[in-house]
N, C-alpha and C positions, 0 to 999 in steps of 0.2 A: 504494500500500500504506500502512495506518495504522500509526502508530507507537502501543504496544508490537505487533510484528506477535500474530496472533493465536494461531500456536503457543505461545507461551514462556509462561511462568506468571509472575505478580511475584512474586520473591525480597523478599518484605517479610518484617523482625523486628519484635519487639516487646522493650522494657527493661521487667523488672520491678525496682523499687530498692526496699531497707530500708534508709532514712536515718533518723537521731537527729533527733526533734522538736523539739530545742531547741536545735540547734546545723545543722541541713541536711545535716550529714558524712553519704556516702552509706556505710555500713556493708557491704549486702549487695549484688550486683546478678546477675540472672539474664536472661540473653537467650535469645529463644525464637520460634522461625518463627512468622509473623502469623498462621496455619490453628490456632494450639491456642489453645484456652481459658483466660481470665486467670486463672479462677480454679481450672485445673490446675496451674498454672505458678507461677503466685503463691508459692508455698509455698520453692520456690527462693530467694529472696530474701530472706528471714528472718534474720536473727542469731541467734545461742547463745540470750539469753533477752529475747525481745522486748519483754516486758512491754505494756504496752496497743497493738495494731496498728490503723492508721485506714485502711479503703480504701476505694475507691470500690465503687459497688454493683456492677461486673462480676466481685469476688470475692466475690460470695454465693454461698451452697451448702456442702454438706457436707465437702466435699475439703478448700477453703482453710480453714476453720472446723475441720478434723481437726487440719492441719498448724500451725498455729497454738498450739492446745491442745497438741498434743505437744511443744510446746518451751517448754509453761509459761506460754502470752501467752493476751490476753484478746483476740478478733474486737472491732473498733469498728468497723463496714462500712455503710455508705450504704445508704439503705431505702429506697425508690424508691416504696411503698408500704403499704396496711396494710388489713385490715378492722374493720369496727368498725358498733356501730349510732350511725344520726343520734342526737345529743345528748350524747354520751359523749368529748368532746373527744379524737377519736382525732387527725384532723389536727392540731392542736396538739401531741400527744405525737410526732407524727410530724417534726413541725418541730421541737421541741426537740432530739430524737434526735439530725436531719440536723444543727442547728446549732450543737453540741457538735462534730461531728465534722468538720465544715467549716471550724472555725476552727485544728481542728491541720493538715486538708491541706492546705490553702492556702500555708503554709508548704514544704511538701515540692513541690507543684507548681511553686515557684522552680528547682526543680533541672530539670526538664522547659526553662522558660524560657527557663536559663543554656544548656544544652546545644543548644536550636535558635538564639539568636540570637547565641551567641559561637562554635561550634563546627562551625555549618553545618551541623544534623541536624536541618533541616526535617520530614523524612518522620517524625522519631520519633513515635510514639503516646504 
């Protein structure tokens, strides 16, 4: 017989965190079984007034972009892509976008770091 046997389902979560940009302190944190969508869930995690939010492009769409707005914050979310005609420097606008916003998560991605290699939570996402 294979281990996980085939009945059980994995009991995997996911951490949604709203940390301060300039300091890493994790402010908000929202845990949430690995079957929902981040950017359902996302919204959880939020502070009182967030002011500019950076997330990765799994909270595109309307919901996380709602919840955000209702607490007064501005979406900064990872574009994954864009349209555009040849000549119109769209990829460039698209790389600058990304590279504004990469430089504040990277920062907040330390807290991911710290919690799998000091805390044993390899499995986190």
């Amino acid at each position: 017989m294979g281990w996980p046997p085939a009945a059980q389902s994995d009991p995997s979560f996911k951490a949604h965190v709203g940390a301060d940009t300039d300091t890493a302190l994790v402010e908000a944190l929202c845990v949430t079984p690995g079957n929902v969508h981040d950017g359902r869930a996302g919204g959880g995690a939020l502070p009182e007034a967030p002011g500019e939010v950076y997330a990765d492009s799994a909270y595109r769409g309307p919901i996380f972009g709602a919840a955000v707005a209702a607490r007064g914050g501005t979406p900064r979310i990872v574009q994954t892509g864009t349209w555009g005609r040849p000549g119109d420097d769209t990829l460039r606008k698209l790389h600058r976008w990304n590279y504004a916003i990469h430089r504040v998560r990277c920062r907040i991605e330390k807290i991911f770091g710290t919690w799998k290699r000091s805390y044993g939570l390899r499995r986190v996402r």
